[in-house]
C-alpha positions in Angstrom: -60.3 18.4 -15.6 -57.2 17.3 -16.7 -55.1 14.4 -14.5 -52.5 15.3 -12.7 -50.2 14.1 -9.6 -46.8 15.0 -8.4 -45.2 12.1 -8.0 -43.3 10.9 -5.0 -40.1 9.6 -6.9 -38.5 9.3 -10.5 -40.4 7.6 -12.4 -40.1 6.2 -16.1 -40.4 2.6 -18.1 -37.8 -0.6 -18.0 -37.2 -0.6 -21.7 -37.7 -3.5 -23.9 -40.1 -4.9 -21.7 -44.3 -5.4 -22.1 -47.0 -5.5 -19.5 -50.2 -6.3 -19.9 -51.6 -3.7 -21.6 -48.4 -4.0 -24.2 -46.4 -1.1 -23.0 -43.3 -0.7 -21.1 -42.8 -1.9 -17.9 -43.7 0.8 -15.3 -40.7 1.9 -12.9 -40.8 4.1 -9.8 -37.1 4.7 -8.5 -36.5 5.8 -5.0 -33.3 7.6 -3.5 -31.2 4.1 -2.5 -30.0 2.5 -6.0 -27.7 0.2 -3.7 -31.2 -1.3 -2.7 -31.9 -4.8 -3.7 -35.4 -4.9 -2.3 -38.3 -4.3 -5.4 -41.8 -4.4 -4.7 -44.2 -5.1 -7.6 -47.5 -4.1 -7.2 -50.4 -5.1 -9.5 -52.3 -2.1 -9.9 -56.2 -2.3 -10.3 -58.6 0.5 -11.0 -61.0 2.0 -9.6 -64.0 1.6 -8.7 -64.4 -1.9 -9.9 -61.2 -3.2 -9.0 -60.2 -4.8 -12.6 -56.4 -5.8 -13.5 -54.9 -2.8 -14.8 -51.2 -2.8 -15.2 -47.9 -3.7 -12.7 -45.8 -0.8 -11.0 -42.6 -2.0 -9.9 -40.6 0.3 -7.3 -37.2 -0.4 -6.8 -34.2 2.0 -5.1 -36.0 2.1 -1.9 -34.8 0.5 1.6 -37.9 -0.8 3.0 -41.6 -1.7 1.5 -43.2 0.5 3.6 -41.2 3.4 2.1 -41.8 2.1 -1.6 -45.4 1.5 -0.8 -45.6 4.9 0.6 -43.7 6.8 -2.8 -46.4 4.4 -5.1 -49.4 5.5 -2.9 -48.3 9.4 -2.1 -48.2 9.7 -5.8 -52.2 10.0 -6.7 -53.6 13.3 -5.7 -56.9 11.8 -5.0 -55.8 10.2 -1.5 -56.6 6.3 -3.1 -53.0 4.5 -4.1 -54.0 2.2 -1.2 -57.3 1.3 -2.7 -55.2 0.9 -6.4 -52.9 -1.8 -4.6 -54.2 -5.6 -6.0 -51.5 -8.0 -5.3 -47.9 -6.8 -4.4 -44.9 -9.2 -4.8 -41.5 -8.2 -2.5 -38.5 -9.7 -4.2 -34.8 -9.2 -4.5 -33.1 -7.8 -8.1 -32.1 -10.9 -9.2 -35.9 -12.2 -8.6 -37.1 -9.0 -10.4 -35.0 -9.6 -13.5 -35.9 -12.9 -13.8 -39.9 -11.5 -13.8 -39.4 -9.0 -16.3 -38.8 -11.7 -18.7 -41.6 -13.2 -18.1 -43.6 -9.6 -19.0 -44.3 -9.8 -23.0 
C-alpha cells in the first residue's frame, strides 16, 4: 500500500536550505502569513523514535493550531507520537536557524 495523507495546510520546501538528511528545509504554511509565530518541530520516526528530519510551520496564529495542521496531516492518527523536540520562535529567530541548516 502506497503512502498517502491529505494534508492539513500548503506545504512545500524553504529553498536553498539543507536539513539533515541533505534536502530542503520542510515548510507547512497555515492561513495567517501576517503570523510571526513558527514552530519547528524535530520529527522522529516511528517506532524507534530516531532523528529524522525538522518540519517547520509557520503562517499560523497559535502553536496549538500549527501543532494541530503538523499532526492532522498523517492518516495513521500518530503526528503526536512523530513530535521529538519542538522549538516556538519568532521570524526573525527562524531565519537566523535556517542558516544554521546545511
Amino acid at each position: 500500500m502506497a503512502w498517502e495523507a491529505e494534508l492539513q495546510a500548503d506545504y512545500g520546501y524553504v529553498m536553498r536550505t539543507k536539513d539533515v538528511t541533505g534536502e530542503n528545509v520542510d515548510l507547512f504554511c497555515g492561513p495567517n502569513p501576517r503570523s510571526n509565530k513558527v514552530l519547528v518541530i524535530d520529527q522522529v520516526n516511528l517506532p524507534d523514535r530516531t532523528p529524522d528530519e525538522p518540519k517547520c510551520l509557520v503562517g499560523f496564529d497559535t502553536t496549538a493550531a500549527a501543532l494541530g495542521a503538523y499532526c492532522g496531516s498523517y492518516s495513521d492518527g500518530r503526528g503526536m507520537e512523530r513530535v521529538g523536540v519542538m522549538r516556538i520562535m519568532d521570524m526573525t529567530e527562524f531565519k537566523a536557524w535556517l542558516g544554521t541548516q546545511k
